[in-house]
C-alpha positions as CSV (number, residue, x, y, z in Angstrom):
1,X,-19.6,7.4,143.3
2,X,-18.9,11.0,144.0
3,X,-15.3,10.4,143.8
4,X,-15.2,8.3,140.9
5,X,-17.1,11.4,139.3
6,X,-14.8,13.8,140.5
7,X,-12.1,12.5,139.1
8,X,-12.8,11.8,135.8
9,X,-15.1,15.1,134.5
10,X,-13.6,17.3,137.2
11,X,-10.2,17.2,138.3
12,X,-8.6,17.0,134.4
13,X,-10.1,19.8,134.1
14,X,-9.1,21.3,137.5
15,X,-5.4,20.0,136.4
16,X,-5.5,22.1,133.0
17,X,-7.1,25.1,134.4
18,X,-3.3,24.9,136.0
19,X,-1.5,24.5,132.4
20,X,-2.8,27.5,130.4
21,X,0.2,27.6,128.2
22,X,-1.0,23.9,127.0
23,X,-4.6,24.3,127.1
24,X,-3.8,27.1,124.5
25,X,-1.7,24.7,122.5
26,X,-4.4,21.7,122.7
27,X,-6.9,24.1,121.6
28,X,-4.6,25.8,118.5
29,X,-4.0,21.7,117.6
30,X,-7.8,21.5,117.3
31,X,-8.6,24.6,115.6
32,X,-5.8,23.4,112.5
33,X,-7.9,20.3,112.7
34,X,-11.2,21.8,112.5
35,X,-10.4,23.9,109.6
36,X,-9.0,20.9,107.8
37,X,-12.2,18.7,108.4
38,X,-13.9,21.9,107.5
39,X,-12.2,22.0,104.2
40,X,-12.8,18.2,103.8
41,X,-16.8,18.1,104.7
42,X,-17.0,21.1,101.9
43,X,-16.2,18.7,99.3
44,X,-19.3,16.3,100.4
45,X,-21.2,19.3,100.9
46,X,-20.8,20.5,97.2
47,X,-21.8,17.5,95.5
48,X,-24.6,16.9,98.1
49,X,-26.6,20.6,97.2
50,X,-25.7,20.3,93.4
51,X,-26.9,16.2,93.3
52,X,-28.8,15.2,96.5
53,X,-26.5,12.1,96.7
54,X,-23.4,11.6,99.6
55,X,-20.1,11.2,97.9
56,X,-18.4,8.2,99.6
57,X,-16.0,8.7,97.3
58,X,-14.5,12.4,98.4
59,X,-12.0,10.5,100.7
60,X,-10.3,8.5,98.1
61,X,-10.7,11.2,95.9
62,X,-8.2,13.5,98.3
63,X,-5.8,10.4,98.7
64,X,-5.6,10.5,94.8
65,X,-5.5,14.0,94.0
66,X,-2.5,13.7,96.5
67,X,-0.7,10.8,95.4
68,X,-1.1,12.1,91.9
69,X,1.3,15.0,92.8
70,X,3.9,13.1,94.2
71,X,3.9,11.0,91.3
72,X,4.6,13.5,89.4
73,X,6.9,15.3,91.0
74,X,9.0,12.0,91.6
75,X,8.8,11.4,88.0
76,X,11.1,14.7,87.7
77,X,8.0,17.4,87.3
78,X,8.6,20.8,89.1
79,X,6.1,20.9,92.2
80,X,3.7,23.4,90.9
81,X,3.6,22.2,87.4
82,X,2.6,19.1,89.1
83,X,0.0,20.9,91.1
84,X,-1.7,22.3,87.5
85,X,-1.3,19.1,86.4
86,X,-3.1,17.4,89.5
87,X,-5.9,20.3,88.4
88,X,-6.1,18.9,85.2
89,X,-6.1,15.3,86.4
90,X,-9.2,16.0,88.6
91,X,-11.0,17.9,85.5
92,X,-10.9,14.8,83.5
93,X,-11.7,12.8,86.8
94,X,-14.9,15.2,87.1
95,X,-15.6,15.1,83.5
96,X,-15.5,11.0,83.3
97,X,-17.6,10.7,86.8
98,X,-20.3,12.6,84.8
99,X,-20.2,11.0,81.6
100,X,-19.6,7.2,82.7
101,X,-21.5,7.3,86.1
102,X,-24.2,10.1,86.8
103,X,-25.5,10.5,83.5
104,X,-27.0,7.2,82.8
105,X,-28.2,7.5,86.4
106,X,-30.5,11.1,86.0
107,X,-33.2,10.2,87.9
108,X,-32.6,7.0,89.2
109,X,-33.0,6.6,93.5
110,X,-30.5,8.6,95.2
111,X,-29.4,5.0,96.7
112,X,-28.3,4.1,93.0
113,X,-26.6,7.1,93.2
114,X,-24.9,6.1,96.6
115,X,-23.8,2.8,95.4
116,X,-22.2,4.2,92.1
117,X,-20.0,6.7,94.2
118,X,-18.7,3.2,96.3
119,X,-17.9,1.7,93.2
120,X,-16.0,4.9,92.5
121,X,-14.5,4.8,95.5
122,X,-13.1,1.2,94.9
123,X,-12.2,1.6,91.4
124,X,-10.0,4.6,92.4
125,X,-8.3,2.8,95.2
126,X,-7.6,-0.5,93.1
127,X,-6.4,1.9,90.0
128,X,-4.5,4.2,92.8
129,X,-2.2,1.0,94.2
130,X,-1.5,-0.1,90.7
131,X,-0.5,3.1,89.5
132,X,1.5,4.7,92.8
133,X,1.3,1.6,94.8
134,X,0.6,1.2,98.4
135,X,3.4,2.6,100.8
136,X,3.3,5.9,102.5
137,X,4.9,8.2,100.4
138,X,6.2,12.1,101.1
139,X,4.7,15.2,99.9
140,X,7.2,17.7,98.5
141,X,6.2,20.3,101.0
142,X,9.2,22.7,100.9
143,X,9.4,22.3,96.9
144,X,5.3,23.8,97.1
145,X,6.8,26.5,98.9
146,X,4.8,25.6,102.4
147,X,7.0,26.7,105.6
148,X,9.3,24.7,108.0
149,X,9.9,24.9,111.4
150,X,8.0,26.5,114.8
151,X,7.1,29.6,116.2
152,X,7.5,29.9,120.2
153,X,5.0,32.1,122.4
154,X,5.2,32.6,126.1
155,X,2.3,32.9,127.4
156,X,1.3,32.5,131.1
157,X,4.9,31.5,132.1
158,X,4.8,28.6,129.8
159,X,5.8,28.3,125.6
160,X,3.0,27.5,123.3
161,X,5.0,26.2,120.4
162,X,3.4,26.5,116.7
163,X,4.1,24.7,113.7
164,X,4.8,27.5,110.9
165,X,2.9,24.6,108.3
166,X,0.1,24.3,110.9
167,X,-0.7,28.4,110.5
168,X,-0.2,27.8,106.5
169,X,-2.8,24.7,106.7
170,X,-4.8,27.1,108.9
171,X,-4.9,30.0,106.6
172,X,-4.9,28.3,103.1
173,X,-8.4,26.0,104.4
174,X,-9.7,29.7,106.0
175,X,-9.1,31.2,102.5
176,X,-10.5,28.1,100.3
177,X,-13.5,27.7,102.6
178,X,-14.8,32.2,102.0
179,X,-14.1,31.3,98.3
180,X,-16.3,28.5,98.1
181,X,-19.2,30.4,100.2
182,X,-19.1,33.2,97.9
183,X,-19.0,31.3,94.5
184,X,-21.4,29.7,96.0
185,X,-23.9,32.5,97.3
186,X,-22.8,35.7,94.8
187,X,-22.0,33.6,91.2
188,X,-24.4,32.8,88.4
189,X,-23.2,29.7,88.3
190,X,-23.5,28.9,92.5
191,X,-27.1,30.2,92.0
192,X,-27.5,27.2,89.5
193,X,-25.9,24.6,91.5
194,X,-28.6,25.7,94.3
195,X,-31.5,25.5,91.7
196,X,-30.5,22.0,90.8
197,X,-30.5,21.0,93.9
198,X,-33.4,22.4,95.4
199,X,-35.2,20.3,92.1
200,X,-33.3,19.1,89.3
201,X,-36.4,18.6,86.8
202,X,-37.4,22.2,87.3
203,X,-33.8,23.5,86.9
204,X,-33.7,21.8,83.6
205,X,-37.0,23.9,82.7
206,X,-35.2,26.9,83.0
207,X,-32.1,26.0,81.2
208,X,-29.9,24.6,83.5
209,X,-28.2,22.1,81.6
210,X,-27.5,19.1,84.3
211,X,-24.5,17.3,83.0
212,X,-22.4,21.3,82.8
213,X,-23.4,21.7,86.1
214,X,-22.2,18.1,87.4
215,X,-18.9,18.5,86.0
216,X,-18.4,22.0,87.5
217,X,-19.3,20.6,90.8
218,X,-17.6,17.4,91.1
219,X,-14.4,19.5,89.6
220,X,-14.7,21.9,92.7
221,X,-14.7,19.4,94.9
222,X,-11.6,17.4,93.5
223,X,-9.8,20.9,94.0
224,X,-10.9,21.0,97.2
225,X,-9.6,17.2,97.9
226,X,-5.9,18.1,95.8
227,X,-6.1,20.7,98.6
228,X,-6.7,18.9,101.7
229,X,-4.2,16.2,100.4
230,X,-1.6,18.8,100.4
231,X,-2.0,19.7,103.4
232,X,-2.6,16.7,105.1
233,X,0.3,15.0,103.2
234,X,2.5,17.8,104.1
235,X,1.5,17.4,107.8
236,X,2.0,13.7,107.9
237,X,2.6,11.5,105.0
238,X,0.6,10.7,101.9
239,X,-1.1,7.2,101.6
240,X,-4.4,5.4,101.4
241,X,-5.0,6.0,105.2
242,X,-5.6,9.7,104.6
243,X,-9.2,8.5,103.8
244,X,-10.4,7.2,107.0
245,X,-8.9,10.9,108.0
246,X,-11.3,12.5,105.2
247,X,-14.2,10.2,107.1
248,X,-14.2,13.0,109.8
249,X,-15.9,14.6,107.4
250,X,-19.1,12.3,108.3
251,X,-19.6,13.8,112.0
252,X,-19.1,17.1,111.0
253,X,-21.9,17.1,108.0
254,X,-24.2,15.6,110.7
255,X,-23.4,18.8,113.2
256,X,-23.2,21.2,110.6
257,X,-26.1,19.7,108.3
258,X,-25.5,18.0,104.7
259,X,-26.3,21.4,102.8
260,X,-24.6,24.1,104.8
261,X,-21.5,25.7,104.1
262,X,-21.5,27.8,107.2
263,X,-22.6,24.4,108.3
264,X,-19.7,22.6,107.4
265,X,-17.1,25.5,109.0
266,X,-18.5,25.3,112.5
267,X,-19.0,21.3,112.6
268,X,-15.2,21.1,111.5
269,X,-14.1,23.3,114.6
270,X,-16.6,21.8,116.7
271,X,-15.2,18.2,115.8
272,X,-11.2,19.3,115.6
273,X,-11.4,20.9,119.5
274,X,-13.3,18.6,121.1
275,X,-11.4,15.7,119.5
276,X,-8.1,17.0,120.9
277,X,-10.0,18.3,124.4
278,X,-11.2,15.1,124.7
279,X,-8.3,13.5,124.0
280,X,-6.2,15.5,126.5
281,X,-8.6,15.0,129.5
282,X,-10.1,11.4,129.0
283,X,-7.4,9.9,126.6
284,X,-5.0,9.0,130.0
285,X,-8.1,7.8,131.8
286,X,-9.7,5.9,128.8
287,X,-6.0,4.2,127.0
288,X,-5.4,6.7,125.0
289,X,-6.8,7.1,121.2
290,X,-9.9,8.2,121.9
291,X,-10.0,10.9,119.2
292,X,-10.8,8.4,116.4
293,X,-13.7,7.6,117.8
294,X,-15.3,10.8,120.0
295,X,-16.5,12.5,117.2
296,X,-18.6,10.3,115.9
297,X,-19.6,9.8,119.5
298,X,-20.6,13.0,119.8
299,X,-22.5,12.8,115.8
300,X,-24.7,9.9,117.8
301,X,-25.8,12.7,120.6
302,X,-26.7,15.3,117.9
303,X,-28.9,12.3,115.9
304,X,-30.7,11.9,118.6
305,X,-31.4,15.7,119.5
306,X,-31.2,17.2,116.1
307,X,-30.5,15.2,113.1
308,X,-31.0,18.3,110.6
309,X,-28.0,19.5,112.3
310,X,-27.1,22.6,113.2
311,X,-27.4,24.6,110.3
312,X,-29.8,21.6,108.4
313,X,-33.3,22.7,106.7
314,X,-35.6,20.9,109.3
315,X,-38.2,18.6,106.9
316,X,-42.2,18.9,108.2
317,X,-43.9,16.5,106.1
318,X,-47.7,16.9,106.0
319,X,-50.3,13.6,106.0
């Protein structure tokens, strides 16, 4: 029994202590990652504080903000024209969601709520395969100006090689993420997406109009999804399957909690190193793959410990 322990939670790790050079690299794979899911789970987490209700349909929404682009820009539009475009596309997204879906829904059961965002979530996939259609596509990274090639280290008599698109992903989620936590924390109108969701009868007393504030907030999020499908695109290819990718997005909400934005940053790099560690010391032992599942593995252990989250407001209801 001893042995049988040894080998699997000791010696890979005994084995990589021996390979700095690629525990660096494994760890720089899961920091891009983490940002990325990061970026992702701040989408969910923007609708969530300004609605109360999960967006199932953030996933599909970065799968089309994405696909929209490359439309365009196979139809002859110049990249970043296409990317203003995509904007507006995902205004008129935000501003339909709010006058077809949520408003007939104001104070109906947040599991109404739920349901309507799946139906979204559908509707956008069915409309998505008849408009772009349903084979992988490329995103016109180099026309968007995002870098090519590698940048080598040595480091500890080995080369730690990093993708120049990889630091670009890296930064561009870093920068999105600090503009997001200060709109939402120093801005009138961040102050108002609290208030609404804190209580969204007693925001209305004070003249926060609802619908304005629904729009604004399912318009953020769509730029952050045109974002993330850029980047994840660019990294690998644009197609329907980048929405079990956005799905990451569920384990880090539960470590990070529903409503945090801070939240949301450190359940991302939480989910993207551990994923790759995981994958690097048990995927051999285990077949391989087992970063499509560990996360959510490791959601289950912080549901049973603290399902608030890490950041989550923890609920003490009185009787």
């Amino acid at each position: 029994m001893g042995d049988i322990f040894y080998k699997v939670f000791i010696n890979p790790f005994v084995e990589m202590a021996q390979l700095p050079d690629l525990l660096i690299q494994v760890l720089w794979e899961g920091f891009v990652s983490g940002t990325l899911y990061a970026l992702i789970a701040l989408g969910f987490v923007l609708i969530f504080k300004a609605s109360g209700v999960f967006n199932f349909a953030q996933g599909i929404m970065v799968v089309f903000s994405a696909l929209s682009l490359v439309g365009l820009f196979a139809l002859g539009v110049p990249a970043w024209l296409a990317v203003i475009a995509c904007i507006g596309i995902m205004f008129v997204l935000a501003l339909s969601v709010e006058r077809i879906v949520l408003r007939p829904l104001v104070n109906q059961p947040d599991i109404i709520l739920f349901m309507a965002t799946i139906g979204l979530t559908q509707f956008l996939i069915g409309f998505g395969e008849f408009v772009f259609g349903g084979e992988p596509k490329l995103m016109p990274a180099e026309d968007l100006g995002l870098p090519t090639g590698s940048i080598d280290f040595e480091v500890f008599g080995g080369t730690v090689i990093l993708q120049r698109l990889d630091i670009a992903a890296a930064v561009i989620a870093a920068v999105m993420v600090a503009m997001l936590a200060i709109f939402f924390n120093k801005t009138r109108i961040g102050r108002a997406l609290r208030a609404v969701a804190d209580d969204h009868q007693a925001a209305m007393s004070v003249g926060i109009t609802l619908q304005q504030i629904w729009v604004i907030v399912w318009f953020a999020a769509g730029i952050v999804a045109l974002t993330t499908g850029i980047m994840w695109g660019a990294r690998s290819d644009v197609s329907f399957a980048l929405q079990i990718v956005a799905l990451k997005a569920l384990p880090v909400l539960i470590l990070g909690g529903f409503t945090s934005i801070p939240g949301a940053i450190v359940g991302g790099l939480i989910i993207g190193i551990s994923e790759k560690l995981a994958e690097f010391y048990w995927g051999p032992l285990l077949g391989g793959s087992i970063e499509s599942w560990v996360p959510y593995f490791i959601a289950l252990i912080f549901l049973w410990f603290r399902p608030q989250g890490l950041f989550g407001e923890k609920i003490i209801e009185r009787v």
